[in-house]
MIDO-939007 format. One record per residue: residue in one letter; y, x, z of N, C-alpha, C, O, CB in turn. Coordinates in steps of 0.001 Angstrom, whole numbers, padded with zeros to 6 digits, always signed. Glycine has a CB too. Layout:
BEGIN
AYXZYXZYXZYXZYXZ/...
//
This chain:
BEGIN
X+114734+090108+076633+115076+091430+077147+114823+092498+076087+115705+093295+075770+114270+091739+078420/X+113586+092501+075536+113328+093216+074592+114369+093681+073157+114655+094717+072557+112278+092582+074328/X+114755+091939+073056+115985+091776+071660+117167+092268+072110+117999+092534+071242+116402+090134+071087/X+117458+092459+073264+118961+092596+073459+119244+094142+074293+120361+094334+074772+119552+091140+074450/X+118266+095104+074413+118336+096405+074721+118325+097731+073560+117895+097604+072414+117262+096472+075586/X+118652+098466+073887+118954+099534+072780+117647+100430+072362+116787+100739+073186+120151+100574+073348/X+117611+100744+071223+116356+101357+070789+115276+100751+069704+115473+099652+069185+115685+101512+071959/X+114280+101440+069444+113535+100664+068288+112859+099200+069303+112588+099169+070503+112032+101911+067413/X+112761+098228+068364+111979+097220+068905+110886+097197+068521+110771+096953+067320+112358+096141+068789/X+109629+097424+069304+108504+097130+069106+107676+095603+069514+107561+095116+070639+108065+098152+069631/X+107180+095073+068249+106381+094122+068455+104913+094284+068430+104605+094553+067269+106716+093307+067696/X+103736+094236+069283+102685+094869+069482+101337+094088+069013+100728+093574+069951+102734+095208+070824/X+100795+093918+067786+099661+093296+067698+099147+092146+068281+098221+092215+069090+099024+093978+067906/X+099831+090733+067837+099909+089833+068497+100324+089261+069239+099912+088135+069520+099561+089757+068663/X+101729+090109+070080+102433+089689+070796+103362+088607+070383+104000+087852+071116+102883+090592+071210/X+103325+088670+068778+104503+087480+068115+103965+085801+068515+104762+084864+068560+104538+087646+065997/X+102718+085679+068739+102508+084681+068720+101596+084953+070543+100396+084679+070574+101824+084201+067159/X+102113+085345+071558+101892+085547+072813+100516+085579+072728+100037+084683+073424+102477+084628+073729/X+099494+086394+072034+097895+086336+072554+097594+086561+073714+098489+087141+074329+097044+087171+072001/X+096555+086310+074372+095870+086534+075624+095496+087308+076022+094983+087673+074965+095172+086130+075859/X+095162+088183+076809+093962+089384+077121+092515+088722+076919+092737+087545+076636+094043+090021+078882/X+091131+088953+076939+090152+088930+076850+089698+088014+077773+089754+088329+078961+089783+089962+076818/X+089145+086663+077370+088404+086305+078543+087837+086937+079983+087289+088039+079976+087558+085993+078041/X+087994+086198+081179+087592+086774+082112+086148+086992+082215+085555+087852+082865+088061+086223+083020/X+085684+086070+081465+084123+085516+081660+083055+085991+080651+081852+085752+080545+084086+083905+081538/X+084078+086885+079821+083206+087885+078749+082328+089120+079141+082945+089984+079764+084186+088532+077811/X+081274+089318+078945+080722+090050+079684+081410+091920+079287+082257+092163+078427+079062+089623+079423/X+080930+092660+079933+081382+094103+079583+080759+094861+077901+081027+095886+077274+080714+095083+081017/X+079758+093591+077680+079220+094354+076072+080625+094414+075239+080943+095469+074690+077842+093176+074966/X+081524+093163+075153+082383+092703+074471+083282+093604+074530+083953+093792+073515+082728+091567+074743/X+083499+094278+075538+084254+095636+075237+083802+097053+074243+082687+097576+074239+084388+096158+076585/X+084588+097334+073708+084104+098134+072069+085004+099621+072643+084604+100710+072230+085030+097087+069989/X+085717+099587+073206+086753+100867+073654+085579+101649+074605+085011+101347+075655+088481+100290+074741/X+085520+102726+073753+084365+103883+074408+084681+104311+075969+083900+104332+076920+084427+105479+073434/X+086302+104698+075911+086553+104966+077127+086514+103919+078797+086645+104197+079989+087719+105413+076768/X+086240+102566+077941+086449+101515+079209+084801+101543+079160+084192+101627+080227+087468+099690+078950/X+084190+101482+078094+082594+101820+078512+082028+102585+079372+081184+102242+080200+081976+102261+077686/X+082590+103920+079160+082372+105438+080123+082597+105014+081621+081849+105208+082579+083690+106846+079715/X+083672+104460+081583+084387+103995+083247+083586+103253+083724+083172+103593+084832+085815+103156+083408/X+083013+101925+083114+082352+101151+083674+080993+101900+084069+080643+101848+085248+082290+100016+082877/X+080341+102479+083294+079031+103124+083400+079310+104034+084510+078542+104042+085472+078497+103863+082060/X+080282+104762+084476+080234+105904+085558+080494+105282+086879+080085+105799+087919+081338+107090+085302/X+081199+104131+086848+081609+103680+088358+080157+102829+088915+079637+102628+090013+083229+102474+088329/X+079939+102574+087894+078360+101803+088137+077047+102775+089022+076192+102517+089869+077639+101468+086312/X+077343+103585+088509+075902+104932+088635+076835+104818+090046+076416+104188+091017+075696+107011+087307/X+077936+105392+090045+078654+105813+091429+078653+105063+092766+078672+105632+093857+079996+105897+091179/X+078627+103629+092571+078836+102466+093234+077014+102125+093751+076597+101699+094828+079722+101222+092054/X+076150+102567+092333+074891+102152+092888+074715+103129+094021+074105+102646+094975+073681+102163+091831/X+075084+104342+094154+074634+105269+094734+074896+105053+096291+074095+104932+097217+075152+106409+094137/X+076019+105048+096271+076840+104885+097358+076603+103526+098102+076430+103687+099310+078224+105021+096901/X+076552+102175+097654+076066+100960+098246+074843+100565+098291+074530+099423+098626+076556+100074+097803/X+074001+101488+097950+072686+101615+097819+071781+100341+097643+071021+099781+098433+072318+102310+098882/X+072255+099965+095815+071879+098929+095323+072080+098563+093933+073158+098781+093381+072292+098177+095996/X+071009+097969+093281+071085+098228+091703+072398+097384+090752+072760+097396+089576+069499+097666+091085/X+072928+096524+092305+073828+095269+092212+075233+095519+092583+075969+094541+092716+073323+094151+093117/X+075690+096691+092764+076948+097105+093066+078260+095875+092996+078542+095209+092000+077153+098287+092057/X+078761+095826+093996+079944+095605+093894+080999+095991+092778+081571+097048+093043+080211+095977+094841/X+081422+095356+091522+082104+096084+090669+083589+095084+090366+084376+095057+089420+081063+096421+089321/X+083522+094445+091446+085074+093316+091174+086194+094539+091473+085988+094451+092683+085347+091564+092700/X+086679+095050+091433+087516+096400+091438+087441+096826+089993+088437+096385+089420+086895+097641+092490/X+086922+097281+089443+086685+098014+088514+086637+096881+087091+086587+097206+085905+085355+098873+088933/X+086656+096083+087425+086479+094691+086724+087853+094121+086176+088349+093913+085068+085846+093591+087795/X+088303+093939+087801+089879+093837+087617+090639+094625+087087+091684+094093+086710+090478+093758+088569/X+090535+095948+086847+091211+097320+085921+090783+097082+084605+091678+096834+083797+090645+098977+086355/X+090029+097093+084342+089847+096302+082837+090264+095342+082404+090610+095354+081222+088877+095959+082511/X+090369+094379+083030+091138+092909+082704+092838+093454+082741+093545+092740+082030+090727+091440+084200/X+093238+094056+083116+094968+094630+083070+095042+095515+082139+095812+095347+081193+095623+095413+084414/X+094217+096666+082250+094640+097876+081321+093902+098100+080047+094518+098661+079140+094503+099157+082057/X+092399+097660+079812+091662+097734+078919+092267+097948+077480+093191+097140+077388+090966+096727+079073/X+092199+098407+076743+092916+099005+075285+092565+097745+074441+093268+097119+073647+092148+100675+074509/X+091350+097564+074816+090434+095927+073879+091521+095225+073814+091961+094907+072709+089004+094747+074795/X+092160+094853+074976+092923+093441+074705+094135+093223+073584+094610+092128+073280+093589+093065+076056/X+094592+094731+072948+095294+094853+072010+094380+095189+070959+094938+095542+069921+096295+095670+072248/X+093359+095177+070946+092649+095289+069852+091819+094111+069268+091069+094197+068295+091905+096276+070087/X+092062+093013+070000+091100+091975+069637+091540+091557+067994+092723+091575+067655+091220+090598+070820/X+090973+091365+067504+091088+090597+065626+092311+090201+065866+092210+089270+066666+089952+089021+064951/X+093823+090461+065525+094707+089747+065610+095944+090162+064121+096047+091151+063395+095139+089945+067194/X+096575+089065+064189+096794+087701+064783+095521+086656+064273+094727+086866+063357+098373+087115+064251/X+095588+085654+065034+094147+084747+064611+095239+083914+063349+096373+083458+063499+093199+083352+066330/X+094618+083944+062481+095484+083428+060876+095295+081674+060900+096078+080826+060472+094430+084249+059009/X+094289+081538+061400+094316+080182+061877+093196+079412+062251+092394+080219+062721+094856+079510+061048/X+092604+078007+062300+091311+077616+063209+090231+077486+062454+089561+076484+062704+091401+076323+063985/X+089596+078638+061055+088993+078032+060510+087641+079329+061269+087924+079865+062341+089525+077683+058856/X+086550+079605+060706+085735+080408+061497+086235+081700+061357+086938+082123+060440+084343+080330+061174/X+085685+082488+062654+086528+083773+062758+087778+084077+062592+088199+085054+061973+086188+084497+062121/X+088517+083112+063229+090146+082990+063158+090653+083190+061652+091858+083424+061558+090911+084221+064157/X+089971+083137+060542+090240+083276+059092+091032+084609+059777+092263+084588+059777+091145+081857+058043/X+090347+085723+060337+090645+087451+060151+089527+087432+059285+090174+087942+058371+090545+088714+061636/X+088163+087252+058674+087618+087346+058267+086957+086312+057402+086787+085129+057697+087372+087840+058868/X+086548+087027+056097+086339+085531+055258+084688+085818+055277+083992+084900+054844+087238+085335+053298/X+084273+086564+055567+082440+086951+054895+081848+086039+055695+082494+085420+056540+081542+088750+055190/X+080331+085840+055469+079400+084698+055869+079100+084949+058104+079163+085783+059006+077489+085056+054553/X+078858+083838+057880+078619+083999+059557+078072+085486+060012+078470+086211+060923+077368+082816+060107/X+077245+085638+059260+076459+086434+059373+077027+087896+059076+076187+088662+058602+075471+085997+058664/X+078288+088408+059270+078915+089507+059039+080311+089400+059821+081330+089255+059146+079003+089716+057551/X+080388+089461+061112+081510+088821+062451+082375+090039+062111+081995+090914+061333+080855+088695+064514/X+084022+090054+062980+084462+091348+062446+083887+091857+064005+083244+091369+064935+086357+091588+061865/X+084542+093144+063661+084096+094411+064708+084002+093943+066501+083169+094333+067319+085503+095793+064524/X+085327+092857+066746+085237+092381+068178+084641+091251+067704+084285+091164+066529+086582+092199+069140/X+084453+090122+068732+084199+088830+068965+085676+087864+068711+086578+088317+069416+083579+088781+070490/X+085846+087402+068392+087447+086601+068075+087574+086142+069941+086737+086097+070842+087333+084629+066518/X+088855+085905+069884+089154+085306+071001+088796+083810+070850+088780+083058+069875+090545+085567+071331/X+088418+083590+072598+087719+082353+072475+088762+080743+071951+088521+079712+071323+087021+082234+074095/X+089904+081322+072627+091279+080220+072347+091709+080214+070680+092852+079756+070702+092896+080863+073360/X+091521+080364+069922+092026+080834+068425+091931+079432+067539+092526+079305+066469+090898+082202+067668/X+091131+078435+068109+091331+076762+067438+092709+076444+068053+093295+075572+067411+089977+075374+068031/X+093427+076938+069183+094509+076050+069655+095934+077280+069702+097088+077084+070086+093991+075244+071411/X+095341+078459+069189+096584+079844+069564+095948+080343+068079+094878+080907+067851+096327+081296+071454/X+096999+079927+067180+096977+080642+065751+098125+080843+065231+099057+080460+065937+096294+079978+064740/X+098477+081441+063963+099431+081674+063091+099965+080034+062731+100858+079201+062883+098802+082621+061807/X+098255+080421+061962+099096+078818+061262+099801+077770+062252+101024+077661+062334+097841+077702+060474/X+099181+077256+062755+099694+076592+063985+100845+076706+064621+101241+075743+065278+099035+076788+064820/X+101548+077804+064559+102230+078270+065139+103222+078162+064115+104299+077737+064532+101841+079335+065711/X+103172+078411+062962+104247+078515+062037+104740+077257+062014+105957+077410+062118+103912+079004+060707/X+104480+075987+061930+104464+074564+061622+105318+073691+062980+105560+072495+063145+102710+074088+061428/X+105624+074955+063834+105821+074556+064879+107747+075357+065077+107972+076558+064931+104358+075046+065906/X+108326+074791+065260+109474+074860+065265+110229+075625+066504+111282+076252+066391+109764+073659+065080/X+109211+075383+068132+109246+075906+068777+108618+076634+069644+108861+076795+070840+109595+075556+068880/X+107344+077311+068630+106489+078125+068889+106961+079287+069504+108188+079200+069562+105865+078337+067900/X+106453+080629+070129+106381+081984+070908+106631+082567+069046+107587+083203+068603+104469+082474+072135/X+105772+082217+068522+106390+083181+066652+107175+082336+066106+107127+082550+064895+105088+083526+065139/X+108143+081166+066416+109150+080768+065394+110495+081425+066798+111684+081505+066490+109060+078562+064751/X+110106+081728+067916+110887+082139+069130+111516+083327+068496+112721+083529+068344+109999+082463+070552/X+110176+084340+068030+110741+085173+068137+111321+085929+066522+111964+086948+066268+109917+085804+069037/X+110828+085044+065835+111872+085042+063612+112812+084885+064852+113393+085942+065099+111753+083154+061585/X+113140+083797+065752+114647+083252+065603+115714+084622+066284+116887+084839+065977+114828+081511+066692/X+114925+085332+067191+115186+086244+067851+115761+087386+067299+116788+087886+067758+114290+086449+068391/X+115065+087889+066196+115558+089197+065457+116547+088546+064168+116997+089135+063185+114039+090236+064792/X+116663+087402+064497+118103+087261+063224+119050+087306+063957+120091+087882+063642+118383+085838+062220/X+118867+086709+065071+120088+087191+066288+120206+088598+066581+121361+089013+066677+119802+086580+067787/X+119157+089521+066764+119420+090882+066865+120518+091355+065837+121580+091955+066005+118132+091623+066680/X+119675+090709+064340+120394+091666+063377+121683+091477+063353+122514+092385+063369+119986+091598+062044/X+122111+089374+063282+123852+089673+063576+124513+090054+064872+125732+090229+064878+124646+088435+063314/X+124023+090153+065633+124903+091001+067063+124198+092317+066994+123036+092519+067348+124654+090219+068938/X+125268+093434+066358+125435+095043+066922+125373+095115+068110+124931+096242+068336+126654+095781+066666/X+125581+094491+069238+125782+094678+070404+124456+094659+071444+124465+095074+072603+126739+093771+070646/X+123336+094081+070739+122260+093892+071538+121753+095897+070610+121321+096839+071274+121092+091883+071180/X+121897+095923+069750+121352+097435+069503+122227+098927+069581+121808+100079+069478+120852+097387+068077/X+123645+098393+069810+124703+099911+069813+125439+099444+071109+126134+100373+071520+126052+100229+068174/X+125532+098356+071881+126098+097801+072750+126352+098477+073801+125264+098471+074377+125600+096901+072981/X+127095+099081+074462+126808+099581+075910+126510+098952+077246+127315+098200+077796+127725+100177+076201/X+125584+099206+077653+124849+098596+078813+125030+098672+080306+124510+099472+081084+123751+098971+078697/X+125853+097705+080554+125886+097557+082427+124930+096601+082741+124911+095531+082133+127438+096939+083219/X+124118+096868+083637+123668+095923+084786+124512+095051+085919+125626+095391+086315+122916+096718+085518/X+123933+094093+086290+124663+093194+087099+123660+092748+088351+123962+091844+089130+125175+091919+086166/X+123057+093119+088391+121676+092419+089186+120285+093413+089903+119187+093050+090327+120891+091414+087883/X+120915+094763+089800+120015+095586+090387+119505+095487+091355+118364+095942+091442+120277+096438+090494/X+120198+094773+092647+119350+094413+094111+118585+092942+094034+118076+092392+095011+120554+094313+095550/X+118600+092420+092705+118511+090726+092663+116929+090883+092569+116598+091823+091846+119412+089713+091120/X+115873+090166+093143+114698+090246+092619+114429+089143+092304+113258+088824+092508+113824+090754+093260/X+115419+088015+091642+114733+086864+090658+115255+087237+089301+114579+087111+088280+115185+085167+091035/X+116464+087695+089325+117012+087285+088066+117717+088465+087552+118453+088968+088401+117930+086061+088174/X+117708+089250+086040+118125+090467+085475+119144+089931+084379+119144+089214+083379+116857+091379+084893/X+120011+090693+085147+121353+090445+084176+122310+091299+083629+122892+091926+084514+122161+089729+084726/X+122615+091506+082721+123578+092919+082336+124084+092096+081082+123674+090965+080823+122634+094758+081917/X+125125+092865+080248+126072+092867+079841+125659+094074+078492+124667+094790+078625+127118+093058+081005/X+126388+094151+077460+126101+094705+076254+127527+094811+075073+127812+093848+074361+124859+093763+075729/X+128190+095921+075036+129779+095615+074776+129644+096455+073511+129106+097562+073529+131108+096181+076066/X+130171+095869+072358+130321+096597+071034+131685+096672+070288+132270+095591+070225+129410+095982+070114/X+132112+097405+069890+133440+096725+069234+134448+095723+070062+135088+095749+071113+132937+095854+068037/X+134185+094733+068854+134753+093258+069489+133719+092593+070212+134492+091799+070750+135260+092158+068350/X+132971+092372+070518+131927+091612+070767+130754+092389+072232+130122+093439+072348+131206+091480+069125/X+131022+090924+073273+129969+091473+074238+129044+090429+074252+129669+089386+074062+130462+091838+075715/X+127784+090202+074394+127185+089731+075176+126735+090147+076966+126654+091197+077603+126407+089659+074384/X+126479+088370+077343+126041+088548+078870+124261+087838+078533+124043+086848+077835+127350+087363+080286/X+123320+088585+079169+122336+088577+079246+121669+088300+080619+121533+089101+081543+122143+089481+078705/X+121223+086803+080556+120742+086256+082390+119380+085792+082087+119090+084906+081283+121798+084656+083291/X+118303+086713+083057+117074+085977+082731+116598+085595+084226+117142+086163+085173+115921+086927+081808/X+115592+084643+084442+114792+084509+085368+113704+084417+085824+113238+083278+085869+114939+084109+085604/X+112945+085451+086291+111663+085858+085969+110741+085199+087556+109877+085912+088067+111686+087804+085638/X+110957+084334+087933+110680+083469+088836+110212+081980+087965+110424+081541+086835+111998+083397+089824/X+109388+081460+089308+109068+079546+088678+109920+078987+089209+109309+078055+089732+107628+078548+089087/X+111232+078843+089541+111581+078427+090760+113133+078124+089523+113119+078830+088514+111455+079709+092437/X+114009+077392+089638+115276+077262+089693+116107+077913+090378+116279+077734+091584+115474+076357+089898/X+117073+079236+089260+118136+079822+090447+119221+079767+090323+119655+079020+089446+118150+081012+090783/X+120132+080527+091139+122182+080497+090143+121743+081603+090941+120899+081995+091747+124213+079184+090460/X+123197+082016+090009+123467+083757+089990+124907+083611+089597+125118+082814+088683+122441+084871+088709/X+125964+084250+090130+127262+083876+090457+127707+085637+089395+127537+086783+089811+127655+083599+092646/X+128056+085376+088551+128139+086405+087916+129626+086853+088093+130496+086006+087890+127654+086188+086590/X+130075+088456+088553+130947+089447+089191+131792+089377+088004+131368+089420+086849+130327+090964+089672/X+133689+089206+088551+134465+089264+087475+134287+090918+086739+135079+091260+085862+136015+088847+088015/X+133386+091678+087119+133625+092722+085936+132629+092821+084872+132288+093775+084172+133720+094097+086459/X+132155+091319+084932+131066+091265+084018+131804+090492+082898+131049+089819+082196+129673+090551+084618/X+133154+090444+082574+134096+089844+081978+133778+088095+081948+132950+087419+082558+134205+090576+080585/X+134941+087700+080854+134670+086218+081363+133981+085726+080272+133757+086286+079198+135976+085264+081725/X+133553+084226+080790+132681+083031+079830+133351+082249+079118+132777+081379+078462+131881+082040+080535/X+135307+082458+079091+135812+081193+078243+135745+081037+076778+136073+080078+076080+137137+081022+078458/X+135167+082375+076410+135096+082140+074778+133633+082412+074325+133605+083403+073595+136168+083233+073883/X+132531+081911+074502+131556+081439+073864+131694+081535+072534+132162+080507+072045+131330+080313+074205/X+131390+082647+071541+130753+082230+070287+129517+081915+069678+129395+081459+068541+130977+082840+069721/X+128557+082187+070512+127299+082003+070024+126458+082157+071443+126873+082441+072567+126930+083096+068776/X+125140+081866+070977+123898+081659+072083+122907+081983+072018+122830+082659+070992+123527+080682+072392/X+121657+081923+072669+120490+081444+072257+119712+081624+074202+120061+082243+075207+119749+082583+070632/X+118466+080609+073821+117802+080289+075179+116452+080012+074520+116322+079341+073496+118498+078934+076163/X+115407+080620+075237+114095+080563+075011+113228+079324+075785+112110+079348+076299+113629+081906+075383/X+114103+078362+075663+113457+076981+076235+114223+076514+075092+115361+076898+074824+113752+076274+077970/X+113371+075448+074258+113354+074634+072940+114851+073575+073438+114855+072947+074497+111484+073599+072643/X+115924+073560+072533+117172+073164+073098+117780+073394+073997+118693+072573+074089+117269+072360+073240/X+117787+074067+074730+117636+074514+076037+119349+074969+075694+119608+075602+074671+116189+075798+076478/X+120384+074579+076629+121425+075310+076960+121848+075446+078132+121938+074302+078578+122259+075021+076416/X+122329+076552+079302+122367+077116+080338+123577+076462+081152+124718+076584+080706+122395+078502+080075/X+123321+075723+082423+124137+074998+082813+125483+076061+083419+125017+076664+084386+123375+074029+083780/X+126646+076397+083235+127588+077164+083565+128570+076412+083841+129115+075611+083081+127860+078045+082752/X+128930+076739+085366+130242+076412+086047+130985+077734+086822+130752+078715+087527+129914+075214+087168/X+132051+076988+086140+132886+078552+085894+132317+079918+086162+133264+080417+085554+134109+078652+086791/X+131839+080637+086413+131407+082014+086705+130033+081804+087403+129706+082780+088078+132501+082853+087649/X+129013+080616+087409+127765+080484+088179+126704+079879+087112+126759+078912+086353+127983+079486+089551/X+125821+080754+087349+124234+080114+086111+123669+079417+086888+123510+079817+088042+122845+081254+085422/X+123229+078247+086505+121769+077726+086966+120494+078010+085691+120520+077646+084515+121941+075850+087287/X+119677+078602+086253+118774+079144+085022+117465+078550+085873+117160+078625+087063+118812+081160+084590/X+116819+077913+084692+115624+077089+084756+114142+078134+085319+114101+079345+085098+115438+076393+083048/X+113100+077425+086003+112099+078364+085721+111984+079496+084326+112153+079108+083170+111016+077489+085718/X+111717+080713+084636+111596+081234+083138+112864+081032+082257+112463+081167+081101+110398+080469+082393/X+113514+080907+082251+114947+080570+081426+115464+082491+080978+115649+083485+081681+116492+079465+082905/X+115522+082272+079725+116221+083410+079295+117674+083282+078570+117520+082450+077677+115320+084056+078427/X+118647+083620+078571+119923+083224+077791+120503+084033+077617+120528+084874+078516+120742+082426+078179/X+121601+084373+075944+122212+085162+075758+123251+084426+075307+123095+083484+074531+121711+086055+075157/X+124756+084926+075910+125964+084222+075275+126688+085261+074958+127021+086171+075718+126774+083217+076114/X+127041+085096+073385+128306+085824+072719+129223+085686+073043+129494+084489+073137+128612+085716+071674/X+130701+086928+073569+131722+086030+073691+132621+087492+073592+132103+088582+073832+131764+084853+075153/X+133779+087354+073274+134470+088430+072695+134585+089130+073761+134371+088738+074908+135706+088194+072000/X+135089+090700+073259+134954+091863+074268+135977+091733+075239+136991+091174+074821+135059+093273+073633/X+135985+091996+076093+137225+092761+077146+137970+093551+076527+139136+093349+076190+136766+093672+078319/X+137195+094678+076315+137712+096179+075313+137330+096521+074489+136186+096132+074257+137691+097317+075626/X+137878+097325+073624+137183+098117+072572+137107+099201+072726+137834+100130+073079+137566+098090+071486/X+135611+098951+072268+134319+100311+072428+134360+100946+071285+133615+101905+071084+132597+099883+072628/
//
């Protein structure tokens, strides 16, 4: 979705290689962001007061940190690979960087990831070479197809000569989606791509079956010129 909409593309500190948020089971020291400190402390004093107990209830306030916390884009990233301190840092044990490394970083690294053909970071090299040769995912004009659909987002992207149709499915579940003749037609296929490793999108005549999670983009010449 990201590759095939208009505007700058931002890739966010580790997102190339899908990092995690912060352990659940890390305690609140491990947070370094002043402002999630303040919150916690203040809801704490607030919560003791009010439940009248040094043991407050703080699973609320717990859970807002685990979603929004700033930390989780700030953890040491990308982890470079499984040697100590995710090799973000080369100095002696005894000089850690500023966070704690994430605890997963022997099995979620660069290196690792590079060596891997169908890694979340060889996904997404493969992704922006497709951006760069289709104009149409960045100057394209954009219809939707799927606004009342709540499994599956689909629109369309028309440049020049060249449209892509864009079908994702953001469900676990196996769906079809019967795509509307003004979403032009599927008989000329020039190109593809699907974010499941070989992965190509079962199509009968004008109907997707798209896998759990299945994302797909098919090139195929314009209707009109834009």
């Amino acid at each position: 979705m990201q590759c095939t909409l208009s505007g700058t593309l931002y890739i966010y500190q580790g997102e190339e290689i899908a990092m995690a948020n912060l352990p659940k089971d890390w305690p609140i020291e491990e947070y370094k962001d002043v402002m999630s400190q303040e919150f916690w402390l203040e809801e704490l004093e607030l919560r003791k007061k009010k439940q009248g107990t040094d043991n407050p209830d703080m699973s609320g306030v717990w859970d807002g940190l685990q979603r929004k916390a700033r930390d989780h884009a700030r953890n040491p990233a990308p982890h470079w690979d499984d040697s100590e301190n995710a090799g973000f840092s080369l100095r002696p044990d005894s000089q850690k960087p500023w966070m704690r490394v994430h605890d997963d970083y022997k099995e979620w690294n660069v290196a690792k990831q590079q060596k891997d053909p169908h890694s979340v970071l060889s996904f997404w090299k493969a992704m922006l070479v497709f951006r760069k040769k289709h104009l149409s995912c960045t100057y394209g004009i954009y219809t939707p197809f799927s606004e009342s659909d709540e499994q599956v987002f689909v629109y369309t992207k028309e440049y020049k000569s060249e449209r892509i149709v864009v079908a994702m499915n953001f469900t676990k579940e196996e769906v079809e989606y019967g795509l509307p003749d003004e979403a032009g037609s599927l008989d000329h296929v020039v190109d593809q791509i699907c974010n499941i490793p070989n992965g190509k999108p079962t199509i009968e005549g004008r109907s997707f079956k798209l896998r759990p999670y299945e994302a797909v983009v098919l090139v195929c010449l314009a209707q009109r010129v834009t």
